[in-house]
N, C-alpha and C positions, 0 to 999 in steps of 0.2 A: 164896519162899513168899507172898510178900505180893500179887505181880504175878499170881501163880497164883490166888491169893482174889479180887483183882479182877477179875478173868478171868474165875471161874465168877458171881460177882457180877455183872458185866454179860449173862452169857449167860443166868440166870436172869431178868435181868430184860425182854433183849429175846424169850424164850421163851413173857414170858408175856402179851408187847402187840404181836406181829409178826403172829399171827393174822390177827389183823382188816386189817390194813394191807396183807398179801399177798394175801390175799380181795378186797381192795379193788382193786389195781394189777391182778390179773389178769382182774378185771371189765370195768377201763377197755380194757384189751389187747386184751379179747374182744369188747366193744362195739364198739369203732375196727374191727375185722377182718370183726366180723358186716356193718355198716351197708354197707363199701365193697362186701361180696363179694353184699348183694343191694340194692345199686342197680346193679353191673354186671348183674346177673340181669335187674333190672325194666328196663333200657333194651332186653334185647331180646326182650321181649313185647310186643303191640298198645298201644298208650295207649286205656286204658276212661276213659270218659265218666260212670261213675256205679258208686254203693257194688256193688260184686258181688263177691258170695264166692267166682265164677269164677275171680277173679286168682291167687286165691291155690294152687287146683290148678293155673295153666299153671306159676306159679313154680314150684310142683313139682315138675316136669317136668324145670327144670334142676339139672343136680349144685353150680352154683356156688351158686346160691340155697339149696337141701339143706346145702352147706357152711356158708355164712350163718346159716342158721337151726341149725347145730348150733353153732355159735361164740356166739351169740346166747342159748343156752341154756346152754349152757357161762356165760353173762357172768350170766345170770338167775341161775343155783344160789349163785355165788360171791359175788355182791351179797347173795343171801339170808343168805348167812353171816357175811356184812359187818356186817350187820345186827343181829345177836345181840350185835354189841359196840360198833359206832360207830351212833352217830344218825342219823337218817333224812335230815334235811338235807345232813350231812353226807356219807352216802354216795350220793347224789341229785346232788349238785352234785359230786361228785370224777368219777361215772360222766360225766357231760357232755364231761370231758375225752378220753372217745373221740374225740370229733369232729376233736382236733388227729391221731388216729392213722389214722382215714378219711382225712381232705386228704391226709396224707401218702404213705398208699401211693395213691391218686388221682394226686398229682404224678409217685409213681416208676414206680407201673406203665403209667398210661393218660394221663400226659402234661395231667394237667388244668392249666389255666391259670386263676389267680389275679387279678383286677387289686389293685391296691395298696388299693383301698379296703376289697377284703373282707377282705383282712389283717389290717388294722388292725381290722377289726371284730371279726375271731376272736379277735386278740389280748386286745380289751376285756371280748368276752365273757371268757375265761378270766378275766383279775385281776379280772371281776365276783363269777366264782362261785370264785374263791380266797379274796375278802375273806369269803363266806358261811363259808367252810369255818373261816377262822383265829377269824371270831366265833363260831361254835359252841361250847356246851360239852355234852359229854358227860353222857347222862344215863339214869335207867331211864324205859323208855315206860310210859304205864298202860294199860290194855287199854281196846279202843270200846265204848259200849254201845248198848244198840238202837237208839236211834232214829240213833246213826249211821252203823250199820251198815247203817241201812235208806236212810239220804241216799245212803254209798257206792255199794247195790245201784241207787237211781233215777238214778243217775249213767251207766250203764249205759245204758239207751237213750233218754236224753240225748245223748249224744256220739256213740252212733250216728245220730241223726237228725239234727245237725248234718253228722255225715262224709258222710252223705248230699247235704246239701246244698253242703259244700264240692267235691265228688268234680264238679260241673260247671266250676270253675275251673281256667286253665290256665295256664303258665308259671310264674314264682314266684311268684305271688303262692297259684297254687295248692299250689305245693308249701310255700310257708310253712304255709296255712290247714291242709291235712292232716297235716302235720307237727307241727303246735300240738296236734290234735285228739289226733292219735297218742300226744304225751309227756302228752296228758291222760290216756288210761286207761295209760300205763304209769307216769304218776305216780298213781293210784290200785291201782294192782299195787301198788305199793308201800310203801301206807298199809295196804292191807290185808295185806303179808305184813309188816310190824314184829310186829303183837301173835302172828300166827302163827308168826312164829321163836322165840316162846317158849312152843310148845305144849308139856304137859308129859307128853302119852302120843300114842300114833299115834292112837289112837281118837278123841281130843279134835281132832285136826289134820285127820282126814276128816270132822269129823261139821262142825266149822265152816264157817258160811255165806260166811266173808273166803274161803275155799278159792274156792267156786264163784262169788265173785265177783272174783275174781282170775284166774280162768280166762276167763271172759267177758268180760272187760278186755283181755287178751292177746293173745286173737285180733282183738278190734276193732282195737286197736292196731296189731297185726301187717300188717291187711291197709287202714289207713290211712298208716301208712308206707311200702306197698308203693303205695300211687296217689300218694303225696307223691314220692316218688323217679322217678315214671315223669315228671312235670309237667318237667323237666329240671334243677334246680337240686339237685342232692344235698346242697351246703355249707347251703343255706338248711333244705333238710326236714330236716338232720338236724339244725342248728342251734335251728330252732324247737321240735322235739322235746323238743331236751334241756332248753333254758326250762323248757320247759309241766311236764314230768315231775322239774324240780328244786325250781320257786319256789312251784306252789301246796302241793307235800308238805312244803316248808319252814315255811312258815304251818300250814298242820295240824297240826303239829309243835309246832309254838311254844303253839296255841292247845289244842288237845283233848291231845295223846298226850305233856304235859310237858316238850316241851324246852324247853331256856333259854337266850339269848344269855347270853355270859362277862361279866362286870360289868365297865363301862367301855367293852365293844365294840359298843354300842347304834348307836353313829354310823356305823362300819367296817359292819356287817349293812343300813345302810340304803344306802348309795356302794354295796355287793355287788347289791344291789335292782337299785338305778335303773340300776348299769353292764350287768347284765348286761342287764336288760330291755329300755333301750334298743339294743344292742347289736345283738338281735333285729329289733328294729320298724325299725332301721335297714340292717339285710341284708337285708329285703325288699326295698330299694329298689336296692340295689346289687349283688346277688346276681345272677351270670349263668349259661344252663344251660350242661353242660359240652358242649364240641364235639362227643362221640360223640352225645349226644341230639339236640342240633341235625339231625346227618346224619341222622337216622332218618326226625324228623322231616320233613327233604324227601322221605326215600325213599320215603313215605308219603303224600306229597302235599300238606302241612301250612302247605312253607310253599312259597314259588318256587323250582322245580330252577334248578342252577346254571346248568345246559347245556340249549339246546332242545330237545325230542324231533322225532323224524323227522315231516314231515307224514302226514296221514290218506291210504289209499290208496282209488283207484277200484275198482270191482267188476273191472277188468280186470288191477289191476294197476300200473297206472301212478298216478304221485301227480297228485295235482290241479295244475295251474298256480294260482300264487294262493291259495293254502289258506294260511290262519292257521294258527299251528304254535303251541298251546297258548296260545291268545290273544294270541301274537304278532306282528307288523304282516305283512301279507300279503308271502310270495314273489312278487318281481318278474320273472317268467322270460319272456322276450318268445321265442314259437317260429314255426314257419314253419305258412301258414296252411294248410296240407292236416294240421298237425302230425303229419309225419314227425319218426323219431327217428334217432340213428349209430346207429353198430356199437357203440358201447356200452349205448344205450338211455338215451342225454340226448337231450330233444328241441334238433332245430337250431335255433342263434340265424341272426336274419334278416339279409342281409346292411346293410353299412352303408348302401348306395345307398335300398332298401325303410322300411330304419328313419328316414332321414332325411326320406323323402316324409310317414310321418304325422307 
């Protein structure tokens, strides 16, 4: 009887704290799942050169990216509900942990390669944004008031006219900068949906300004992570992302909407800072794109094809003697001076006696 009372004793009590925690893990699940299923997407669409709302209908187009972005939505609801119970920091820097669930299916399905440097930088990232999460403590948010609801809303195209300006850089260094930009409005999605997960009627949740700037956030977002991903580094954009969208909603947190570090873990929340931050600024540097992007990238022109292309042909037909083959050192093909060809249609090499006179 006693093992029995412990029993419902503990089940009451993981009944009434599992909520949020399941909301939580299947966020992270969701994100990891979204992120891989449309960076495979955005590798095979054109790489755009600047902010266009284009991108985001060819991605349309594919079902993987459609899957993405329903996985990715699926991770947005659950997060929201996360929310109603854990901290904003807190579930800000857990969701980040997708990124170890991207790499991973990246390694199994499409064979991405690692070098040992970015390892260890994923790795730091994590115990950066782990130490955030263990100094946390839990608390109630208070709701924005105007004037910072109105910073939030100028936030808005702020970020888009950076992503503008980031969207001409290329490799990682561009997919960190979009990336950044990206975890910027979806770390303000997510200042603005704290005080909204405690609407207290439907009426009060559509008539709210955090709604329609949380929506406006999302898509910028959406479709700056979609030109972060195409730059080739997916560990890097998504990595940056998650920074951007866990550390500055951690400090807004702290500072405006009441949270509080746990007493005593003042020093552990500042190692969580600087580990992960750096962590970031240092996978820029070391972060490589993944091979499938690479090949695109030649396939397109980008960078030097592997193998030479056929030289250019004559109006008749026959290739030029001597033609540079895609800025390549001229063909040396010494033929006979009526340039007759065989029966195959090579022209003839001249005999050795001829070749030796010049």
């Amino acid at each position: 009887m006693c093992l029995r009372a412990r029993l419902v004793r503990w089940g009451l009590i993981l009944a009434g704290v599992s909520f949020g925690w399941v909301f939580l893990g299947a966020s992270v699940a969701a994100y990891g799942v979204a992120n891989f299923l449309q960076s495979v997407a955005a590798a095979r669409v054109s790489v755009h050169a600047k902010l266009d709302p284009g991108l985001l209908l060819k991605l349309a187009g594919h079902r993987i990216y459609v899957a993405g972005l329903v996985c990715q939505l699926g991770a947005f609801l659950f997060a929201f509900l996360a929310r109603r119970d854990l901290p904003l920091f807190l579930v800000q820097t857990a969701v980040a942990g997708g990124l170890g669930v991207t790499v991973l299916l990246g390694v199994a399905f499409l064979r991405w390669r690692h070098p040992l440097s970015e390892v260890i930088l994923l790795g730091a990232l994590v115990l950066g944004l782990a130490a955030l999460i263990i100094s946390a403590e839990t608390t109630k948010a208070r709701p924005l008031n105007g004037p910072e609801v109105l910073a939030l809303a100028l936030s808005v195209p702020i970020v888009g006219l950076l992503g503008r300006a980031g969207a001409r850089l290329h490799g990682s260094p561009g997919s960190v900068a979009l990336g950044a930009l990206s975890g910027l409005s979806f770390g303000a999605v997510a200042i603005a949906s704290r005080p909204l997960a405690g609407a207290q009627s439907f009426g009060a949740f559509v008539t709210d300004p955090l709604l329609y700037i949380l929506l406006a956030h999302t898509v910028i977002g959406q479709l700056l992570l979609g030109l972060a991903m195409q730059r080739g580094s997916t560990t890097a954009a998504v990595a940056s992302m998650d920074a951007a969208a866990a550390i500055p909603p951690a400090l807004v947190g702290l500072l405006l909407l009441g949270d509080r570090i746990a007493p005593g873990r003042e020093w552990l929340a500042a190692i969580g800072f600087v580990t992960a931050l750096g962590s970031v600024l240092l996978l820029t540097r070391y972060a490589e794109p993944q091979h499938h992007v690479r090949d695109r990238y030649e396939a397109q022109g980008r960078c030097r094809p592997r193998s030479p292309a056929v030289a250019p042909a004559h109006a008749n037909g026959a290739s030029a003697p001597g033609a540079a083959v895609n800025g390549a050192a001229p063909l040396s093909v010494r033929t006979n001076t009526n340039g007759a060809l065989d029966a195959n249609g090579r022209a003839r090499t001249e005999s050795p006696r001829r070749a030796s006179a010049r």
